[in-house]
MOPAC internal coordinates of N, CA, C and O (Angstrom, degrees):
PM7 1SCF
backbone

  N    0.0000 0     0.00 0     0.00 0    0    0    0
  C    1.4473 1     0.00 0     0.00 0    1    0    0
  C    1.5230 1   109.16 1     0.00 0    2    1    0
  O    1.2310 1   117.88 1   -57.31 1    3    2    1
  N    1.4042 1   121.64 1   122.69 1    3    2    1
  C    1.2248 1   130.69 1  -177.34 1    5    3    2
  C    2.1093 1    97.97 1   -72.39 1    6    5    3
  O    1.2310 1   123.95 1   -35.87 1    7    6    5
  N    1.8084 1   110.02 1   144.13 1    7    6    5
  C    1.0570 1    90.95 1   153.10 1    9    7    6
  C    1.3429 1   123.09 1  -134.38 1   10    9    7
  O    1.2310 1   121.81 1     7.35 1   11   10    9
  N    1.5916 1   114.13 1  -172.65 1   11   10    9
  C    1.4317 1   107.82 1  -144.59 1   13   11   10
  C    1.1652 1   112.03 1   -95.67 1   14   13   11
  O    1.2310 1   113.96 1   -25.97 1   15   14   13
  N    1.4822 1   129.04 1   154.03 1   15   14   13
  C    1.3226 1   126.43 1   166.88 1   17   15   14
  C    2.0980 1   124.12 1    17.19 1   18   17   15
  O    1.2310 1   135.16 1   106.88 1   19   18   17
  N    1.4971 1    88.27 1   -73.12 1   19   18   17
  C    1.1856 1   115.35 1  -174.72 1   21   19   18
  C    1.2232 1   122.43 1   -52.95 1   22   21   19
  O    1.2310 1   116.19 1   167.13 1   23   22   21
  N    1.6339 1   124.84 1   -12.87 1   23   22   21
  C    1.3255 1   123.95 1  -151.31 1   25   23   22
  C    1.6514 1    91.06 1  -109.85 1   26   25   23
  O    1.2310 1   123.49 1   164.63 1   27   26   25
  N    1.8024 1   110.91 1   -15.37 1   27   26   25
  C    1.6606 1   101.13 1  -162.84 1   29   27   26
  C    1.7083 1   103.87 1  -105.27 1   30   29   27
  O    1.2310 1   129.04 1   -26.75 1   31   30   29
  N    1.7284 1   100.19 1   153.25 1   31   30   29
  C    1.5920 1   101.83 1  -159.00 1   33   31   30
  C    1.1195 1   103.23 1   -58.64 1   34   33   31
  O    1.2310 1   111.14 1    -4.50 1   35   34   33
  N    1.3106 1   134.29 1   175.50 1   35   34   33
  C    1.3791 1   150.04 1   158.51 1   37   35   34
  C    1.2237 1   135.58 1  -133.32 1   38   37   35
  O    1.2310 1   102.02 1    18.34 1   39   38   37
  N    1.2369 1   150.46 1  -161.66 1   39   38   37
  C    1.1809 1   149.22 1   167.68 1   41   39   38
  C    1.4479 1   116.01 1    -7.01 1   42   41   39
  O    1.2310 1   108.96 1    48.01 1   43   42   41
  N    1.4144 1   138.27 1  -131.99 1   43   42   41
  C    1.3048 1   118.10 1   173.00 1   45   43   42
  C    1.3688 1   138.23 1   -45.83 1   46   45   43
  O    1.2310 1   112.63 1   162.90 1   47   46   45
  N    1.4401 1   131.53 1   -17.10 1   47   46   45
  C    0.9287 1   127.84 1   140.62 1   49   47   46
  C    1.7151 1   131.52 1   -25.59 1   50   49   47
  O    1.2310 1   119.14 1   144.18 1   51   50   49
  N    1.4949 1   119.24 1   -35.82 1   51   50   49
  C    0.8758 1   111.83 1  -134.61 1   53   51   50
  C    1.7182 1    87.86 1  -123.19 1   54   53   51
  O    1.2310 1   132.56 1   179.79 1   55   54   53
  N    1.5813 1    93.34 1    -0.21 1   55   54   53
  C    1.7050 1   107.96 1  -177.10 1   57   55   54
  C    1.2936 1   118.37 1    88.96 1   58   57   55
  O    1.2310 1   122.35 1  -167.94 1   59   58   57
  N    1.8162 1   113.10 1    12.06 1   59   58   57
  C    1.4948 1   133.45 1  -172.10 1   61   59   58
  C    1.5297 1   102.58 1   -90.65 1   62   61   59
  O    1.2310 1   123.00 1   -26.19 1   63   62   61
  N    1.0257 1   111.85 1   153.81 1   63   62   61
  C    1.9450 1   101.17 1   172.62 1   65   63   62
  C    1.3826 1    83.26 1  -117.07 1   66   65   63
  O    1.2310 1   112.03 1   -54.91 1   67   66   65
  N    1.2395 1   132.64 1   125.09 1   67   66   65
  C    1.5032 1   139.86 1   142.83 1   69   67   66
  C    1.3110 1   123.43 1   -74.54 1   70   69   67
  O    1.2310 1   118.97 1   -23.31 1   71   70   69
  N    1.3584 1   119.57 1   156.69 1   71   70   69
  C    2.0229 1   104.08 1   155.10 1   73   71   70
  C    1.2349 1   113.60 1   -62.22 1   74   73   71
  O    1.2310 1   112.35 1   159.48 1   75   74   73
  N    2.1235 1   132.03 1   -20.52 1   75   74   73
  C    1.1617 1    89.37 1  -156.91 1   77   75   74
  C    1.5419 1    81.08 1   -83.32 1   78   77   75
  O    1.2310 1    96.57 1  -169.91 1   79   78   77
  N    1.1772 1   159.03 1    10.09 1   79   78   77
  C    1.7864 1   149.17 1  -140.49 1   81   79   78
  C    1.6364 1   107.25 1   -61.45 1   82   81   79
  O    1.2310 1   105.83 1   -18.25 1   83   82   81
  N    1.0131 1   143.89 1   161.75 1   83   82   81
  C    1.0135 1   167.48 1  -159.90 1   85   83   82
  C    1.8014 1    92.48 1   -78.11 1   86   85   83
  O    1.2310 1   120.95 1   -19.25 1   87   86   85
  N    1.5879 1   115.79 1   160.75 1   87   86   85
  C    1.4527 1   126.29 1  -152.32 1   89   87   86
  C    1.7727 1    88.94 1   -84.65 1   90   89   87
  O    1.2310 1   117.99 1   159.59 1   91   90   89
  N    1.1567 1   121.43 1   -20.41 1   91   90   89
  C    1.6660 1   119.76 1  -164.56 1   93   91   90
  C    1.5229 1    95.82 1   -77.96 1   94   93   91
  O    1.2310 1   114.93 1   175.65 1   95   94   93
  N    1.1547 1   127.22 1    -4.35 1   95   94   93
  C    1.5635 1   136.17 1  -176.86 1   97   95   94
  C    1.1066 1   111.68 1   -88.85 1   98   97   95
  O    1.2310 1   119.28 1   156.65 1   99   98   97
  N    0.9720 1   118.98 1   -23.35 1   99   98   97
  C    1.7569 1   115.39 1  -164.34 1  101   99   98
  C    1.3265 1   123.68 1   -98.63 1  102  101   99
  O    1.2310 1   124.62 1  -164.60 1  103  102  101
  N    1.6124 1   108.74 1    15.40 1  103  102  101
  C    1.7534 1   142.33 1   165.67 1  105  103  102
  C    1.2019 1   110.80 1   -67.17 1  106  105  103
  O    1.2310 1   127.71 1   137.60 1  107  106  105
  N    1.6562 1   102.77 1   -42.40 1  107  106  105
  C    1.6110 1   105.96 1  -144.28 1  109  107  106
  C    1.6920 1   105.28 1   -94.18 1  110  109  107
  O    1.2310 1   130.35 1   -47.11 1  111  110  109
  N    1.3635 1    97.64 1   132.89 1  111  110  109
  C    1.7488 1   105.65 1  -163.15 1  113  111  110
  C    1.5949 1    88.11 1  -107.20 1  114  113  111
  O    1.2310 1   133.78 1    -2.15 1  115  114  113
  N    1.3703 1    90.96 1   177.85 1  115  114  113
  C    1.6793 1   138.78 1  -170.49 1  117  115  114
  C    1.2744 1    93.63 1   -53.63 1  118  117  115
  O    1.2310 1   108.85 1   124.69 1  119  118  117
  N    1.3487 1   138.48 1   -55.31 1  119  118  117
  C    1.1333 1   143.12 1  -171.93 1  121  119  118
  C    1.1918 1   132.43 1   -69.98 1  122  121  119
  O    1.2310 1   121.33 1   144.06 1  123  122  121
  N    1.2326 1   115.07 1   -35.94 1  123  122  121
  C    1.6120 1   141.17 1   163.48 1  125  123  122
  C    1.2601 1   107.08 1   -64.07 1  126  125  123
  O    1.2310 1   105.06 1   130.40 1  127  126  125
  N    1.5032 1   145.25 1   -49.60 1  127  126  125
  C    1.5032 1   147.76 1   169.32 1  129  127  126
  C    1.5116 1    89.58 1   -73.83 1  130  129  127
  O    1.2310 1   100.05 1   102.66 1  131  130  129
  N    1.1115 1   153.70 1   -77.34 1  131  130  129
  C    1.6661 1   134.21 1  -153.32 1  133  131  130
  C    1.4940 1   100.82 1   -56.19 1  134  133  131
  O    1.2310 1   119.24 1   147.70 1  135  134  133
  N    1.4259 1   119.06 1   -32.30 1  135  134  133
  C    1.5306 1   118.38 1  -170.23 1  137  135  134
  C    1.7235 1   103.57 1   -63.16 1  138  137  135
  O    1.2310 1   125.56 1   118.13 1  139  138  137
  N    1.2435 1   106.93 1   -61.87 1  139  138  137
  C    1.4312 1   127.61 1   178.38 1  141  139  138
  C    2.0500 1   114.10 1   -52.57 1  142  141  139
  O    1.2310 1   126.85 1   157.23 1  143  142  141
  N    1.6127 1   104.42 1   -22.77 1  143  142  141
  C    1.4895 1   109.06 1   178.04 1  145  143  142
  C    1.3543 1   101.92 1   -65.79 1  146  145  143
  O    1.2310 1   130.35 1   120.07 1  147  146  145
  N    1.7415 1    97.64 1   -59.93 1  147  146  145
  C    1.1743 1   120.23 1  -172.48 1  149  147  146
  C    1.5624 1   117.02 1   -39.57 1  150  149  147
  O    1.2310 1   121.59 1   118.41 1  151  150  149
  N    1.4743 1   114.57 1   -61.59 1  151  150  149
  C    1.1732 1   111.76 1   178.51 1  153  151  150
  C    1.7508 1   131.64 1   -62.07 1  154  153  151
  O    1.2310 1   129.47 1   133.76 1  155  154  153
  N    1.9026 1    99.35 1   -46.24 1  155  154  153
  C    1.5823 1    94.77 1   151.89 1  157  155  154
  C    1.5062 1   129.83 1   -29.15 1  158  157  155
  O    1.2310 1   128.19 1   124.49 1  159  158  157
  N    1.8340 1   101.83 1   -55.51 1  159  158  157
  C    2.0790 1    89.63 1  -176.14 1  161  159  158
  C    1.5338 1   102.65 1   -76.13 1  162  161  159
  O    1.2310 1   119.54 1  -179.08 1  163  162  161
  N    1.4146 1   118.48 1     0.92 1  163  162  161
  C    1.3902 1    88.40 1  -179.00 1  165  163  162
  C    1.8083 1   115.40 1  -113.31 1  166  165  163
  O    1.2310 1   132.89 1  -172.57 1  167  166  165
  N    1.1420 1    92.69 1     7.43 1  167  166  165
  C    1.8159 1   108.12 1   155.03 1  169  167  166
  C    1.5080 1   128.40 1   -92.07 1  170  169  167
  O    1.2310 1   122.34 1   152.07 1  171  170  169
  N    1.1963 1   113.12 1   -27.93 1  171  170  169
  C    1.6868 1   132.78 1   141.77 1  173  171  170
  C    0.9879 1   131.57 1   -43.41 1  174  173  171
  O    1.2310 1   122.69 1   126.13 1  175  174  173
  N    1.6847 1   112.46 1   -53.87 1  175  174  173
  C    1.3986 1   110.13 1   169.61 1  177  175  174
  C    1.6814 1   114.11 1   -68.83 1  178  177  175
  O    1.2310 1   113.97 1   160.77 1  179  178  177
  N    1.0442 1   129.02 1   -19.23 1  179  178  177
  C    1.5300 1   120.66 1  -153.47 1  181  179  178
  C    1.3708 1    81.88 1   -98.16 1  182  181  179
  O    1.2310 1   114.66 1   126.78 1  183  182  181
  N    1.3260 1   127.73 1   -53.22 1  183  182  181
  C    1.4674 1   129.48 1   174.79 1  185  183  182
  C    1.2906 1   112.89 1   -41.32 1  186  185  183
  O    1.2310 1   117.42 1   146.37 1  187  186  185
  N    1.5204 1   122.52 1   -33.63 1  187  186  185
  C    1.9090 1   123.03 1   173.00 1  189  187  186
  C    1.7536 1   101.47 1   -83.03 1  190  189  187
  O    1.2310 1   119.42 1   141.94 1  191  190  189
  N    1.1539 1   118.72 1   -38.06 1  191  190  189
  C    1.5151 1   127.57 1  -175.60 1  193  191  190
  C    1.4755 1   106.01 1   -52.93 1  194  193  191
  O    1.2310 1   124.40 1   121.33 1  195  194  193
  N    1.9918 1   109.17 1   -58.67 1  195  194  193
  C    1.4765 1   103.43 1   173.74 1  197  195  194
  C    1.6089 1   129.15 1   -66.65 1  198  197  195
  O    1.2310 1   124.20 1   157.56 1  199  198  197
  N    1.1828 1   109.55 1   -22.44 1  199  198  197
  C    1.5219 1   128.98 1  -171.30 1  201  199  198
  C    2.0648 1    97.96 1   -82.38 1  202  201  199
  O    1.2310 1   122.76 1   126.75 1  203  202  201
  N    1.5633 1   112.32 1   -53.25 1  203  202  201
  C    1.8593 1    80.79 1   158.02 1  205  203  202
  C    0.8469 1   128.06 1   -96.44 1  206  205  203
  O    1.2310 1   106.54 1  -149.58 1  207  206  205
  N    1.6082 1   142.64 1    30.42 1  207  206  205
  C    1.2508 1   136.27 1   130.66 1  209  207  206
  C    1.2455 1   118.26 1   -57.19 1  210  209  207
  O    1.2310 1   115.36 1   134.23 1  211  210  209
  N    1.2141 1   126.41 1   -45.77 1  211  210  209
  C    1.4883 1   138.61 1   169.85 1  213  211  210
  C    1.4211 1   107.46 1   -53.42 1  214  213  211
  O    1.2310 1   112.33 1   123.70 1  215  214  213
  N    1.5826 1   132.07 1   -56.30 1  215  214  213
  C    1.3708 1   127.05 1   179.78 1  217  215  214
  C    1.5852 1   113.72 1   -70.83 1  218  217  215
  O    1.2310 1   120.54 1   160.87 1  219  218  217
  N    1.1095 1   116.58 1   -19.13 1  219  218  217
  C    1.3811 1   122.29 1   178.88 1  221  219  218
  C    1.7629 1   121.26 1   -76.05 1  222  221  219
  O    1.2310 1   129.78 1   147.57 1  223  222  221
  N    1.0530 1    98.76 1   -32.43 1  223  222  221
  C    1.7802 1   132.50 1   152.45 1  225  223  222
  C    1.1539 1   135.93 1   -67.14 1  226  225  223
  O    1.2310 1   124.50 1   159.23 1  227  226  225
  N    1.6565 1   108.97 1   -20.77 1  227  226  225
  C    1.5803 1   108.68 1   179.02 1  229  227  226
  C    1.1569 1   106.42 1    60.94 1  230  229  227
  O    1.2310 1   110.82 1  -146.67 1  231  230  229
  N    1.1951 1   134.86 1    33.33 1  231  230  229
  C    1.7197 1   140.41 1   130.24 1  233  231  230
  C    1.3821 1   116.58 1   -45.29 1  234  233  231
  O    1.2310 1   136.01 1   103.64 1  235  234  233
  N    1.5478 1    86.61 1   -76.36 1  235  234  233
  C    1.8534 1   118.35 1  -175.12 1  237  235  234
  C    1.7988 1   110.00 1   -19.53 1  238  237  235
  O    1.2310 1   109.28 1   -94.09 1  239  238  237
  N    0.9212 1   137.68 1    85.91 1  239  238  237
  C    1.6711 1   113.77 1   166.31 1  241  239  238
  C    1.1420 1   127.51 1   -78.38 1  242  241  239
  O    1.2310 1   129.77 1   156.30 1  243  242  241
  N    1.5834 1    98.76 1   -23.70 1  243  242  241
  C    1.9540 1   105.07 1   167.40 1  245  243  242
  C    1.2062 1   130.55 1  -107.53 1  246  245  243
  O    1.2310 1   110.17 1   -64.65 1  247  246  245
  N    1.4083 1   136.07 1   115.35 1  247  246  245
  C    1.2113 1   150.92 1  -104.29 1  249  247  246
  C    1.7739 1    87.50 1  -140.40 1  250  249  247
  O    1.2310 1   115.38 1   141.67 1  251  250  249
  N    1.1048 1   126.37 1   -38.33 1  251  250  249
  C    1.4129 1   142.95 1   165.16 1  253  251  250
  C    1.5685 1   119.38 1   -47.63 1  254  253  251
  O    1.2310 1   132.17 1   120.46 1  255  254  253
  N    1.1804 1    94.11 1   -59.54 1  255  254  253
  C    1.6735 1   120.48 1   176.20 1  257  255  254
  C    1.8168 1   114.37 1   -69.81 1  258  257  255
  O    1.2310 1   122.60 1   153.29 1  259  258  257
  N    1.6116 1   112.63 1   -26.71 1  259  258  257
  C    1.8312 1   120.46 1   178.18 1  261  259  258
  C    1.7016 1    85.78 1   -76.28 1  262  261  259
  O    1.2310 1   115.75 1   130.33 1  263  262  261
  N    1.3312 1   125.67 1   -49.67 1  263  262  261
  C    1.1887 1   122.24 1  -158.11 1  265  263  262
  C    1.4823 1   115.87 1   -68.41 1  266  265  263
  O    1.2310 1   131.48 1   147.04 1  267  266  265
  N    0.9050 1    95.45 1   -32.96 1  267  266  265
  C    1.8397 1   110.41 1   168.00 1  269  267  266
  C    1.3358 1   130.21 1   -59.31 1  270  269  267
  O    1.2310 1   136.01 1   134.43 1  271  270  269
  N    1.1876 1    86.62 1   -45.57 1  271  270  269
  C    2.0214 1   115.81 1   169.30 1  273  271  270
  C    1.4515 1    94.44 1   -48.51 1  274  273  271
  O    1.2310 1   117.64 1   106.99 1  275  274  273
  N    1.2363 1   122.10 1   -73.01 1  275  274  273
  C    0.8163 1   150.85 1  -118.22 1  277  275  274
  C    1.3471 1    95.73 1   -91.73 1  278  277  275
  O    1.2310 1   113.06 1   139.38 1  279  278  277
  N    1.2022 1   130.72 1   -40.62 1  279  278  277
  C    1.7526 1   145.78 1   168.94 1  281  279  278
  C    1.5563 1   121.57 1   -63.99 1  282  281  279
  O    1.2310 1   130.20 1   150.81 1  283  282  281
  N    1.2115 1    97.93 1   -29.19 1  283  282  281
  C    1.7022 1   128.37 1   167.67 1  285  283  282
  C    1.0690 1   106.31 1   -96.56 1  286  285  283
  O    1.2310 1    98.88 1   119.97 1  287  286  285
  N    1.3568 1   155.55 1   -60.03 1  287  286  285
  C    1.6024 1   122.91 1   165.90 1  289  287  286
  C    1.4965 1   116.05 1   -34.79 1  290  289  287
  O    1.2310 1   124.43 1   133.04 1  291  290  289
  N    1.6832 1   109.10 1   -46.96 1  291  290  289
  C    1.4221 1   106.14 1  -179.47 1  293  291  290
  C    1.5741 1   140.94 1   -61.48 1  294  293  291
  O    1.2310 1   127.06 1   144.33 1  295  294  293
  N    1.3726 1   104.02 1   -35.67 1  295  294  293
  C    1.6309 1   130.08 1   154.80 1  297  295  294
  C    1.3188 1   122.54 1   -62.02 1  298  297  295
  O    1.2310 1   112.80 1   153.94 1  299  298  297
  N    1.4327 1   131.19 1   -26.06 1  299  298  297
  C    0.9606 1   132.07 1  -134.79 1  301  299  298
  C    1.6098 1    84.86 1  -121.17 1  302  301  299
  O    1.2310 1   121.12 1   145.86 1  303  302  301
  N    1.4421 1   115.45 1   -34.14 1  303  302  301
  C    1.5681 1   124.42 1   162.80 1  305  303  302
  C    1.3565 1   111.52 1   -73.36 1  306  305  303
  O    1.2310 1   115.83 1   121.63 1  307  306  305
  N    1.4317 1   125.52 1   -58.37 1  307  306  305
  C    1.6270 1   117.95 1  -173.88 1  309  307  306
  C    1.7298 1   110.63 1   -59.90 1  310  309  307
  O    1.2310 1   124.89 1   171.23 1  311  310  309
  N    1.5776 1   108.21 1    -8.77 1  311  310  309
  C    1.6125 1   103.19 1   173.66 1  313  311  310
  C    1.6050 1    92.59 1   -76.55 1  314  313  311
  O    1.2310 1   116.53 1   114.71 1  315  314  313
  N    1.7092 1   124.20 1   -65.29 1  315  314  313
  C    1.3610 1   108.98 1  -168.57 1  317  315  314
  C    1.8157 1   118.76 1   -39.21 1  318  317  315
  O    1.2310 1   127.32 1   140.09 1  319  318  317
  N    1.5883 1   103.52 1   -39.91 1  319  318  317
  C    1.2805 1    86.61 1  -161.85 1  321  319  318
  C    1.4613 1   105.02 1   -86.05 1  322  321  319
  O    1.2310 1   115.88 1   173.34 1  323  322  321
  N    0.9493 1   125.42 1    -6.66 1  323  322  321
  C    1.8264 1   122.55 1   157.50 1  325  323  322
  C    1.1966 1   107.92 1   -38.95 1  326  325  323
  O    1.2310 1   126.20 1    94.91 1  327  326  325
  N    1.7081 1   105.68 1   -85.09 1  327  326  325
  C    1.4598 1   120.45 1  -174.84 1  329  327  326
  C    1.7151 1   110.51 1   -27.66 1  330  329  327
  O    1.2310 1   122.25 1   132.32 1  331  330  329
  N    1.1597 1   113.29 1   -47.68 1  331  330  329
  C    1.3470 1   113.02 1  -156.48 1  333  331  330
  C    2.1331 1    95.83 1   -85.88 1  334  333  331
  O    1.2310 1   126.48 1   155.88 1  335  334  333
  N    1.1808 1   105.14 1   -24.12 1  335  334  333
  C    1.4263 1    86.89 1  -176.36 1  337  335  334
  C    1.8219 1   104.00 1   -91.55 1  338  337  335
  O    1.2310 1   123.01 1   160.10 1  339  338  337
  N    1.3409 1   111.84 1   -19.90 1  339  338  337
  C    1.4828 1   109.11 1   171.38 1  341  339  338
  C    1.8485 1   100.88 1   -72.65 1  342  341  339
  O    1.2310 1   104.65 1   134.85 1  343  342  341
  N    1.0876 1   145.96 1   -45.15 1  343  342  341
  C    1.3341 1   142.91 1   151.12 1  345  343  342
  C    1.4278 1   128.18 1   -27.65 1  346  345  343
  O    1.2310 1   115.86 1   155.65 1  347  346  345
  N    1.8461 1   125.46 1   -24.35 1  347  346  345
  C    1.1036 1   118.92 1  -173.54 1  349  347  346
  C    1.7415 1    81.08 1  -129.54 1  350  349  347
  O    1.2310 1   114.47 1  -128.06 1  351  350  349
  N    1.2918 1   128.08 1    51.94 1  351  350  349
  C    1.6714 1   126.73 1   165.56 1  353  351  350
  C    1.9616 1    88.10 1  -131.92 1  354  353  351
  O    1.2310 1   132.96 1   139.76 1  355  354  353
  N    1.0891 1    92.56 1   -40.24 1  355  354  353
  C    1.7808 1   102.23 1  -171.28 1  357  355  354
  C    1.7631 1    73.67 1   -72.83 1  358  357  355
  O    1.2310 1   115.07 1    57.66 1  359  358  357
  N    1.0727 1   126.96 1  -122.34 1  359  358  357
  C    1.6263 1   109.04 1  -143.30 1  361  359  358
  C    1.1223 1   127.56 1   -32.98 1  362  361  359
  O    1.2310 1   113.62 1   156.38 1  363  362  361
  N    1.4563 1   129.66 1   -23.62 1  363  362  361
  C    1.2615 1   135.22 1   170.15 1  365  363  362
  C    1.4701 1   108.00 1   -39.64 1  366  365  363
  O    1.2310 1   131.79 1   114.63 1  367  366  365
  N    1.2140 1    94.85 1   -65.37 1  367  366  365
  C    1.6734 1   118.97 1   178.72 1  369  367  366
  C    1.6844 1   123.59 1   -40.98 1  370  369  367
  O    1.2310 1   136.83 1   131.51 1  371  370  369
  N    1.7457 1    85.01 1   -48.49 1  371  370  369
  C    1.5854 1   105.63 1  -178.76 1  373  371  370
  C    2.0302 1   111.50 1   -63.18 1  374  373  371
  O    1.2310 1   139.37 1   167.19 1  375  374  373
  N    1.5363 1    80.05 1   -12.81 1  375  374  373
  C    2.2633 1    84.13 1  -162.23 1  377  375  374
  C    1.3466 1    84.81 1   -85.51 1  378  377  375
  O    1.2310 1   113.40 1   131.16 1  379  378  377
  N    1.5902 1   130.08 1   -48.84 1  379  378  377
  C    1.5832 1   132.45 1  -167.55 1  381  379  378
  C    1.3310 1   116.69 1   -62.83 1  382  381  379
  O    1.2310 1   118.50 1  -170.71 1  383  382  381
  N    1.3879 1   120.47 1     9.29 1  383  382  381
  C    1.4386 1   118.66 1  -173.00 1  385  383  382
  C    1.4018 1    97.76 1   -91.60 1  386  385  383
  O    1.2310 1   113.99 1   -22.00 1  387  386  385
  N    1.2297 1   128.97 1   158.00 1  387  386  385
  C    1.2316 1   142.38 1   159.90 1  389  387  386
  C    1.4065 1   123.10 1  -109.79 1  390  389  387
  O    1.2310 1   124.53 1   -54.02 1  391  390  389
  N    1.6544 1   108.90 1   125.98 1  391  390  389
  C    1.7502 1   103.71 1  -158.61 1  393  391  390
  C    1.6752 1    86.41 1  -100.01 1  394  393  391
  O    1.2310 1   120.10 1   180.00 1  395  394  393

């Protein structure tokens, strides 16, 4: 049985902040998500760091699971460095205005 629309997560559910998200959302600043980016790639990376030490060692038995790591350190960094270069275009932007 296929299901409908309704049944699949969405927006905060899904750990997404949307506009439409619920009113307890609308606290959470710029700083709190870069803080939280930040720390994701840098629990990712150590998690890929220990995982090829482990494959490099012939620990590792799953080779599936390093690669994964390993895709998620990488994502998990090209989000920080987004954030941070969309952050220094917005003030850029913000200095070129004329009041």
């Amino acid at each position: 049985m296929v299901n409908g629309i309704e049944s699949l997560p969405f927006g905060s559910e899904m750990g997404v902040h949307t506009a439409t998200s619920k009113k307890k959302d609308e606290n959470v600043s710029f700083q709190s998500i870069f803080q939280t980016a930040i720390q994701n790639a840098e629990q990712t990376s150590t998690q890929f760091d220990y995982d090829t030490q482990q494959l490099l060692t012939g620990e590792a038995d799953n080779l599936a699971e390093v690669t994964i790591n390993a895709n998620k350190a990488q994502t998990a960094l090209n989000l920080v460095v987004n954030l941070r270069d969309k952050a220094v275009d917005s003030y850029k932007e913000i200095m070129n205005m004329s009041l």
